[in-house]
C-alpha positions in Angstrom: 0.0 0.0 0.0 1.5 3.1 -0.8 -0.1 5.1 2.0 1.9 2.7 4.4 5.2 3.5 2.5 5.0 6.5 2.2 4.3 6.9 6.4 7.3 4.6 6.8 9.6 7.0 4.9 7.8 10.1 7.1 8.5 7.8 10.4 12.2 7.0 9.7 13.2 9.6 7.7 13.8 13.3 8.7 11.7 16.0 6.9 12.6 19.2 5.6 10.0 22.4 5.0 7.7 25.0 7.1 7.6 23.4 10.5 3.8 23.5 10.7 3.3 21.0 7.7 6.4 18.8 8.6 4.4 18.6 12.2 1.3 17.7 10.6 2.0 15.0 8.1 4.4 13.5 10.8 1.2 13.8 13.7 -1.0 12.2 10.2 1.7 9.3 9.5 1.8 8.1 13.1 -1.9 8.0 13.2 -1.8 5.8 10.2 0.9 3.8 11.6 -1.4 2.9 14.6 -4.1 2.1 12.7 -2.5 -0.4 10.3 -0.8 -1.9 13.7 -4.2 -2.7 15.6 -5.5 -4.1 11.6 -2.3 -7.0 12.5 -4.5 -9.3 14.6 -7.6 -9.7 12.5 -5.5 -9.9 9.2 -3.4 -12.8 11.3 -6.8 -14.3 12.3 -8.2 -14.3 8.5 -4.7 -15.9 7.4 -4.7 -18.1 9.7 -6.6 -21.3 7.8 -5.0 -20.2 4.1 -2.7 -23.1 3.1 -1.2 -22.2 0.0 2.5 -21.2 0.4 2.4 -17.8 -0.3 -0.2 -16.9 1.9 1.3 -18.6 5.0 4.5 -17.4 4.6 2.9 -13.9 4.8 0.8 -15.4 7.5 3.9 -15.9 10.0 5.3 -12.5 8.9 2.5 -10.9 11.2 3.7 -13.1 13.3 6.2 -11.1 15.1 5.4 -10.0 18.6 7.7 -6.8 17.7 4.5 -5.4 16.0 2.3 -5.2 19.5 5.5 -4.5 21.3 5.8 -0.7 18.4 1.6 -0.4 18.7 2.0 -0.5 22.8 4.3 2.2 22.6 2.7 4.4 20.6 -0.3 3.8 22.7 1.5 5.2 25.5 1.3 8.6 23.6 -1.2 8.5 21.0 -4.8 8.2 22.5 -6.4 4.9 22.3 -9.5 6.2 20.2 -7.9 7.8 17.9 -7.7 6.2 14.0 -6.9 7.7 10.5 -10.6 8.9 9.0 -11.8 10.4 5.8 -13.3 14.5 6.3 -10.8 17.3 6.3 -12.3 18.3 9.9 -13.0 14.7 11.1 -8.9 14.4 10.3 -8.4 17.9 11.7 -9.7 16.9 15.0 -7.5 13.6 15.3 -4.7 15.5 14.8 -5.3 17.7 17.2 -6.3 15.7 19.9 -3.8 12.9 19.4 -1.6 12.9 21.9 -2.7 11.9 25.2 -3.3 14.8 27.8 -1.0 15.3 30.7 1.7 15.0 28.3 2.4 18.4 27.5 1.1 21.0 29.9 1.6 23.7 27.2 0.1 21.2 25.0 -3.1 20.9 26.9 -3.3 24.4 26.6 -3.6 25.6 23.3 -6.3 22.5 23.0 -8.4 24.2 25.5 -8.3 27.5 24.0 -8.8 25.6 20.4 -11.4 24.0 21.8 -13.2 27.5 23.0 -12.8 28.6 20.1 -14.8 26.0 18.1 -17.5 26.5 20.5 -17.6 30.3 19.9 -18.0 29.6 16.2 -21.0 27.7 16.9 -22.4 29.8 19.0 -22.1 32.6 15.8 -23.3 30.6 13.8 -26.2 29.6 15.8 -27.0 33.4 16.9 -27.1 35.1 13.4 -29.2 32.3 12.3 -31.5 33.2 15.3 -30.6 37.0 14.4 -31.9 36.9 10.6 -34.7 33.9 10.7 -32.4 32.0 9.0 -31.5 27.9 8.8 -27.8 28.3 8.9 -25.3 25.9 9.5 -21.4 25.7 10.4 -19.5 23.8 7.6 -15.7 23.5 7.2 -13.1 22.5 4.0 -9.4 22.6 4.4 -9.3 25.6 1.9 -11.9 27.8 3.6 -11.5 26.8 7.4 -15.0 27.3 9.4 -17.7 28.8 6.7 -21.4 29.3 6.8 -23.8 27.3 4.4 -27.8 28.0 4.1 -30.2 25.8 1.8 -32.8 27.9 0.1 -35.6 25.3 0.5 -38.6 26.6 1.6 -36.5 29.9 2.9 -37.9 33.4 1.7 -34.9 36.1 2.1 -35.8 39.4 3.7 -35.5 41.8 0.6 -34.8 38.8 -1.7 -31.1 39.6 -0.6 -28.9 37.9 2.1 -28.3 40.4 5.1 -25.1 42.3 4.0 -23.2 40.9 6.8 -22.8 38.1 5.0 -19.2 38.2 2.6 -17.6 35.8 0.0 -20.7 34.9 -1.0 -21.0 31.9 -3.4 -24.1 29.9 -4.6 -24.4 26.0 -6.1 -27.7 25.4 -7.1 -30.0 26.2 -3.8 -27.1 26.2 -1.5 -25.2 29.5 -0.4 -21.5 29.4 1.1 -20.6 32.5 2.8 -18.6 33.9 6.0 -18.3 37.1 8.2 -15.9 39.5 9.3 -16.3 38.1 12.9 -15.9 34.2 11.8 -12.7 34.7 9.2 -10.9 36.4 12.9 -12.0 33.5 14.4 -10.7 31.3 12.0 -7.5 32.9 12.1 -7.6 32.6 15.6 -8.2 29.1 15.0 -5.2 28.5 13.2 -3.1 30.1 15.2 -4.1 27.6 18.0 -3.7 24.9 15.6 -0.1 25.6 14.8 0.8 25.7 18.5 -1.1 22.1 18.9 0.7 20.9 16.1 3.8 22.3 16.9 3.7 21.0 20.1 2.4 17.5 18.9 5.5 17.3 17.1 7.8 17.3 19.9 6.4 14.5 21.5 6.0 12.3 18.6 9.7 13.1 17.8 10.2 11.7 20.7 8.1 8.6 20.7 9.7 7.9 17.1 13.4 7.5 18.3 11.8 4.9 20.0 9.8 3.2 17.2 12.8 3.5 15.3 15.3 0.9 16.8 12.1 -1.7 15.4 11.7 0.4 11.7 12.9 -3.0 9.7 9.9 -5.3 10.9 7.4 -2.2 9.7 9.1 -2.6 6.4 8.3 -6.8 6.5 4.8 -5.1 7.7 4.2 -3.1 4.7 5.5 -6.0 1.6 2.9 -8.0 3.5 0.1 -5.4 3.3 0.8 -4.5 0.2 0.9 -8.3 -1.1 -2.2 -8.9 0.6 -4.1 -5.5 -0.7 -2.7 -6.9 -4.6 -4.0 -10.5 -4.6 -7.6 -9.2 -2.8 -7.6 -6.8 -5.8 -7.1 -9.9 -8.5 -9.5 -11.5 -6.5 -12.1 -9.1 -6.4 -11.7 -8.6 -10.3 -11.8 -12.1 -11.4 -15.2 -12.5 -9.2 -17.1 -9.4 -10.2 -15.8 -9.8 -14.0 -15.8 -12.1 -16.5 -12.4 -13.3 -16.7 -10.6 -16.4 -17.2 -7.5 -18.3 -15.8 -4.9 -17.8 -18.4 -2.9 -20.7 -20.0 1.1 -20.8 -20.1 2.4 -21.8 -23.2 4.5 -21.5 -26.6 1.2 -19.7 -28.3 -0.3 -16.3 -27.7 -4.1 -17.4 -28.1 -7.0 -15.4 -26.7 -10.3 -15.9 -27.5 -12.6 -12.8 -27.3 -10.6 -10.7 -25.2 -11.6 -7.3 -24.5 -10.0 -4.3 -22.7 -10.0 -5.1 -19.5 -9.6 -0.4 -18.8 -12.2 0.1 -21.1 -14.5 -2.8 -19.6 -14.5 -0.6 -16.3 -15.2 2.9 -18.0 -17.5 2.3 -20.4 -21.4 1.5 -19.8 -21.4 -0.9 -22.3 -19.5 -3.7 -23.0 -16.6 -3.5 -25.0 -16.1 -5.3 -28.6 -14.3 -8.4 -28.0 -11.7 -9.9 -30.6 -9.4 -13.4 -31.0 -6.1 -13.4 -31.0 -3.2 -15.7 -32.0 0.6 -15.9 -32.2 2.5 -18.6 -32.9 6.0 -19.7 -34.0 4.9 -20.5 -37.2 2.8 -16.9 -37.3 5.1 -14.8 -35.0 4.9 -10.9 -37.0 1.6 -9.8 -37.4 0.9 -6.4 -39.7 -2.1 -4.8 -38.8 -3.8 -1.9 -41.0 -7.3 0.0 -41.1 -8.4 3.3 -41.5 -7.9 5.8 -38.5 -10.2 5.6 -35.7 -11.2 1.7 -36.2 -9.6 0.9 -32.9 -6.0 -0.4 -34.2 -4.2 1.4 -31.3 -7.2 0.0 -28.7 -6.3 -3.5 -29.6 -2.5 -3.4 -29.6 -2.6 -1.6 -26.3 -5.3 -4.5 -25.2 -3.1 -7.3 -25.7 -0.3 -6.0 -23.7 -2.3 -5.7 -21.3 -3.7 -8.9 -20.9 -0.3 -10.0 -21.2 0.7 -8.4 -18.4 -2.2 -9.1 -16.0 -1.3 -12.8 -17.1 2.0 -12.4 -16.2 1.5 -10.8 -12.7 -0.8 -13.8 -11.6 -4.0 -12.2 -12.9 -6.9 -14.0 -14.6 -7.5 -11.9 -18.3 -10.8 -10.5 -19.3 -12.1 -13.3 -22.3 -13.1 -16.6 -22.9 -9.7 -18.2 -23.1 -6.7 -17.3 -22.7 -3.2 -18.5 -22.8 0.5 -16.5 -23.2 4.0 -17.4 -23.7 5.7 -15.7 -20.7 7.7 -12.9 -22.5 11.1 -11.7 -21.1 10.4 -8.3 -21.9 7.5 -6.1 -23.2 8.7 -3.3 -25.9 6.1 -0.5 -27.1 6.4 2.0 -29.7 3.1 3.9 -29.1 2.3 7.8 -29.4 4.1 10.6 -31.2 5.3 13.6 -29.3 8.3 15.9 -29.6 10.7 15.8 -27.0 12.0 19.4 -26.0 14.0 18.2 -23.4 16.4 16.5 -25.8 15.4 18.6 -28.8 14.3 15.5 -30.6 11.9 15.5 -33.2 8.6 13.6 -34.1 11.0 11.3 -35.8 13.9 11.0 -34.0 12.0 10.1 -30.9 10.5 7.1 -32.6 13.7 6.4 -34.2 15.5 6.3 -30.7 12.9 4.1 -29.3 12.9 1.5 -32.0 16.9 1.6 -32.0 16.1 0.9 -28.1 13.5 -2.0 -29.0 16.5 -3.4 -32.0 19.2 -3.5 -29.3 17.4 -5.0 -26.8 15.3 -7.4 -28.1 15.0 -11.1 -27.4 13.4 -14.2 -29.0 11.3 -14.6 -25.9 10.1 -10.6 -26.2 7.1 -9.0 -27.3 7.1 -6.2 -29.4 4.5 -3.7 -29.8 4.9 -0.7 -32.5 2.1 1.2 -33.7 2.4 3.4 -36.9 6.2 3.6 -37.3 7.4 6.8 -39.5 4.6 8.8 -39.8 7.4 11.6 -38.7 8.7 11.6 -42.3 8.2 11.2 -46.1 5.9 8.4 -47.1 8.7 6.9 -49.0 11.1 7.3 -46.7 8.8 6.0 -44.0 7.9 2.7 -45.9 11.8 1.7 -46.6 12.6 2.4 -42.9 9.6 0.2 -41.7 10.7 -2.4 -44.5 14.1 -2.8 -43.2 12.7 -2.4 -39.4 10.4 -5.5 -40.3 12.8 -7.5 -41.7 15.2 -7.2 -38.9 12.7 -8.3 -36.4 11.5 -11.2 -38.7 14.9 -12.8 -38.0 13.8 -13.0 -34.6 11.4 -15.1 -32.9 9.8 -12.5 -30.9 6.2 -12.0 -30.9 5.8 -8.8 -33.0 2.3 -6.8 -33.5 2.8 -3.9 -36.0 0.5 -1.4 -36.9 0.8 0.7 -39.6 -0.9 2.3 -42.8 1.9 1.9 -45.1 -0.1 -0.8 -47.0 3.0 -1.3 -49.3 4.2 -3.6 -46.1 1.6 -6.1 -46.0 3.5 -8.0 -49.3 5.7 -8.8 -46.5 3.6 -11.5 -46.0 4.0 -13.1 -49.6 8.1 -13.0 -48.7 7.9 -14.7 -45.2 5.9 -17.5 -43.8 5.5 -16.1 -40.8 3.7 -13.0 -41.4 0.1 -12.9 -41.3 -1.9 -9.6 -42.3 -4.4 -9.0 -40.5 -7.3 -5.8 -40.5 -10.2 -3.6 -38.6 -13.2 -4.2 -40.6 -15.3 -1.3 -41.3 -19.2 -1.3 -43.3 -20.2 1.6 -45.4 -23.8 3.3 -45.3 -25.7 5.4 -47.6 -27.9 8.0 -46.1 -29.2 10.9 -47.9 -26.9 10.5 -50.6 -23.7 10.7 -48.2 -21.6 7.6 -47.9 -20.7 6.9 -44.1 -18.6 5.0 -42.6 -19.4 2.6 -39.2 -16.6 1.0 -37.4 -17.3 -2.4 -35.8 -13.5 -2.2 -33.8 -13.7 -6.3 -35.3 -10.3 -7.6 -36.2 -10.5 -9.6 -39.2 -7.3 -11.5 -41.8 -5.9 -10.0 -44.6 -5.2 -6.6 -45.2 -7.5 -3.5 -45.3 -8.9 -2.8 -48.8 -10.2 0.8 -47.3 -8.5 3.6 -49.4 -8.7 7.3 -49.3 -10.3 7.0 -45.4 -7.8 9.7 -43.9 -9.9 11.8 -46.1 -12.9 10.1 -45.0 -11.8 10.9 -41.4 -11.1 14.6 -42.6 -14.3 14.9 -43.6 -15.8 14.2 -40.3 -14.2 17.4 -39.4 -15.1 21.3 -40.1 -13.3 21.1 -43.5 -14.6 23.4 -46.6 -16.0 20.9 -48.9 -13.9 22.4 -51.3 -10.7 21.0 -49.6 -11.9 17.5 -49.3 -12.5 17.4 -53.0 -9.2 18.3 -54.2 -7.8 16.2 -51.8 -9.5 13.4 -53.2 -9.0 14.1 -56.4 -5.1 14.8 -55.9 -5.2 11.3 -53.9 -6.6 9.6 -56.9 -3.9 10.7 -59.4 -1.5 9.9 -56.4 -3.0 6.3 -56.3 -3.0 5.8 -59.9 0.7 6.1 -59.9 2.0 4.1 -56.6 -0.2 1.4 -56.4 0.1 -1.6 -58.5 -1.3 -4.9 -57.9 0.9 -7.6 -56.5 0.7 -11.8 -56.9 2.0 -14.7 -55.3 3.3 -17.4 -57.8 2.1 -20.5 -56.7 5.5 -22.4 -55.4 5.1 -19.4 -52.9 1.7 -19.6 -51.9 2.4 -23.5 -51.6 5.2 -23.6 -49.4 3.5 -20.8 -47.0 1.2 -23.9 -46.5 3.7 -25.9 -45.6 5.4 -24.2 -43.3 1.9 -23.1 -41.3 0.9 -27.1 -41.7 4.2 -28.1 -40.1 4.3 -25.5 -37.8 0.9 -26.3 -36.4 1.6 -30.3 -36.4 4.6 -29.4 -34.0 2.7 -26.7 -32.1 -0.1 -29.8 -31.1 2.9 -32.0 -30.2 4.6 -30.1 -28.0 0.7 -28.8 -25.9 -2.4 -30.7 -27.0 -4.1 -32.3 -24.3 -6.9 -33.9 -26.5 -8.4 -37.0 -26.3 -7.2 -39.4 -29.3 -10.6 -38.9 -30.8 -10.8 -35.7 -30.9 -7.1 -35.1 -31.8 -8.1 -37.3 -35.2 -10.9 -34.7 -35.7 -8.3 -31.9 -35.2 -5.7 -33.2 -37.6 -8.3 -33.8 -40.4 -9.2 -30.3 -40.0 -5.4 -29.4 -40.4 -5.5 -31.3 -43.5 -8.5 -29.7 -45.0 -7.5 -25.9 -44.4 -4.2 -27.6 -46.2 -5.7 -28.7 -49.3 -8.1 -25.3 -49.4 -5.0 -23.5 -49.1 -3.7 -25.2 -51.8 -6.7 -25.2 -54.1 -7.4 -21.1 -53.6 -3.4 -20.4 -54.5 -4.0 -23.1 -58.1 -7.3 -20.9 -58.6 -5.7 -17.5 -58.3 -3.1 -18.5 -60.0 -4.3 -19.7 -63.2 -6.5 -16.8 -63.1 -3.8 -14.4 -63.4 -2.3 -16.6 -66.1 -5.5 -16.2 -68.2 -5.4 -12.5 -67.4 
């Protein structure tokens, strides 16, 4: 828990800055500390049955007697009903009254004439609400100290106006926040007293810490525990109140419809769920689509269920299982870096030099829409060459880009595998639309023109859009020509997925031998179909 930590480092640590916030964060830290001690015996008591490894080695952790030994002598300053709470004032008023009395004679003191003063607020409060007819009431924020608030319900003001005693005025629907001259003196005589308690507060605790301290190393055991324990009830909770699934550990990426587990929590409705699979045999997938069809959504999906995997978590589909990966690399976003005075461009180009250098064949690489910084030609040969570097390894590589040009990758290598976000097209009142379905689906996208069809969605002059489409048409005309497989290619790309797949279901299938026969006849079949589209194609480009 960070909380914890972070009042460890306060405890042991010595603090620099105005002495009235030092005083009051070290007063807040030791209240925390106290609380999370007396939470020891009924976090002992639920461990106390768990027999899984993990949980009673943490078990015997709060074990050690040293932790009733540190919460006895902070009992012997700290008042025994006093615990962290949530309220600026209810947190005010712990603070305050902290350390036991009897303590501190000067410390007793300053409480009493805090403690006066309070009262006198109410009593103001109460009186020009008496004064004025009015339902008044004392409220208090950290910002504004002691303020007045008045709902309008049912109340008719004298003159329509509030009495002009009344200053800082402020109104949220039918509630008014204001003050008076006599209650912001008051308040400052408030805080005067408060610094003295607090000052005063932090002399004793001072004290009681070079105690505490000798025993600082056990609070440390105490807060790996906590925080452990906080971290798998959190995994718990999620698996139980979503729909995940106990992930798989094996030589295959395969998820069946996973979704994003962020936007599962944000979102009121569900979010579209999609497969996905990476194998030896398919380990460099290229993904295109048009912008906004949810390419950067799904990358940044998969990494994340592969990192909830990894940590011990169950993943949000119906299936999941992961090879463990030694290292997760991203290339995501575009920003200048000032600091460095780096470009668009070089940034990515430092990050992917990063990704090249480091790289493993147990990695997985995520890169989404490499050299957008530069010239389209340019930015095709670098993510060419970048692609074919990586392809030499057996790292499990998602890239998304919308340089179509390197989907023919895919006719070079066996072990690419394009793959697209479909979108539908719609007609209304003679306007073509365009609906994304965020679906993943093979091949590559066959969508042109849609930054223009995303432009268009925008406050653009009409005018613009239709040169740019007709400039992007000449453009087209000119770059793109269509490319085919000859068939000793297409033929040996079956191959190598057939024998990958054969070796993939030796190494993890767990299948009955009926159902494995079932299996294998299917491999067969997508084999032969494979075969017979590649002779169809083929001799119809021969013809042509």
């Amino acid at each position: 828990m960070p909380e914890m930590q972070l009042a460890l480092e306060y405890v042991s640590l010595p603090t620099l800055g105005p002495i009235v916030q030092v005083a009051e964060a070290k007063i807040t830290h030791v209240i925390q500390l106290k609380h999370t001690l007396e939470l020891v015996p009924p976090m002992r008591m639920a461990l106390k049955s768990c027999k899984t490894a993990l949980l009673k080695a943490y078990s015997s952790m709060l074990e050690d007697n040293r932790f009733e030994l540190i919460l006895e002598q902070i009992k012997t300053v700290i008042n025994d009903d006093i615990n962290y709470m949530t309220g600026s004032l209810n947190m005010r008023t712990q603070k305050c009254y902290a350390v036991r009395p009897n303590i501190n004679e000067f410390l007793d003191i300053a409480r009493r004439a805090y403690t006066e003063i309070v009262d006198d607020i109410a009593a103001l409060v109460g009186q020009l609400g008496e004064r004025h007819s009015l339902p008044l009431r004392t409220s208090f924020s950290t910002a504004r100290g002691f303020f007045i608030q008045m709902r309008l319900e049912g109340v008719a003001l004298p003159g329509g106006q509030l009495p002009s005693e009344f200053i800082k005025v402020t109104k949220y629907k039918n509630n008014y926040s204001f003050t008076t001259a006599d209650l912001i003196r008051m308040n400052d005589r408030c805080d005067e007293a408060l610094r003295e308690i607090y000052h005063m507060s932090y002399v004793v605790v001072c004290k009681l810490l070079t105690v505490v301290h000798d025993s600082i190393h056990c609070l440390y055991k105490l807060s790996d525990a906590v925080s452990m324990l906080d971290m798998l009830l959190s995994l718990a909770n999620a698996c139980t109140v979503s729909k995940y699934v106990r992930p798989e550990f094996t030589d295959t990426l395969a998820i069946k419809q996973g979704r994003h587990p962020i936007l599962e929590r944000i979102r009121g409705q569900q979010p579209v769920s999609n497969n996905t699979y990476i194998s030896e045999g398919s380990n460099f997938i290229i993904l295109t689509g048009p912008n906004m069809s949810g390419k950067s959504t799904y990358l940044k999906q998969v990494a994340l269920c592969q990192i909830m995997a990894q940590i011990g978590s169950f993943v949000p589909a119906e299936y999941a299982s992961f090879r463990i990966a030694d290292q997760i690399f991203t290339r995501i976003g575009v920003d200048d870096d000032f600091e460095t005075n780096s470009s668009t461009f070089m940034v990515e180009m430092k990050e992917v030099a990063y990704i090249i250098h480091n790289v493993s064949h147990r990695s997985l690489i995520i890169i989404d829409e490499l050299g957008r910084g530069t010239s389209a030609e340019e930015g095709v040969g670098i993510c060419h060459a970048i692609c074919e570097f990586l392809l030499n390894m057996k790292a499990f590589t998602l890239f998304a880009t919308h340089f179509l040009e390197l989907c023919q990758l895919q006719s070079l290598y066996p072990n690419v595998e394009n793959q697209h976000m479909l979108v539908q097209h719609t007609r209304a009142e003679d306007a073509e639309r365009v609906v994304y379905t965020y679906l993943l689906g093979s091949g590559q996208s066959e969508e042109k023109n849609y930054g223009i069809r995303a432009a268009e969605m925008t406050a653009l002059p009409r005018t613009i859009i239709q040169e740019a489409k007709a400039v992007a048409g000449k453009v087209s005309q000119k770059l793109w020509a269509k490319h085919h497989s000859d068939f000793d290619t297409v033929r040996q790309r079956a191959v190598y997925h057939l024998a990958t797949r054969l070796i993939q279901t030796a190494r993890n299938s767990q299948l009955d031998p009926g159902s494995l026969r079932l299996y294998l006849q299917g491999l067969k079949k997508q084999y032969e179909d494979e075969l017979h589209i590649a002779s169809a194609t083929t001799v119809t480009y021969t013809e042509e």
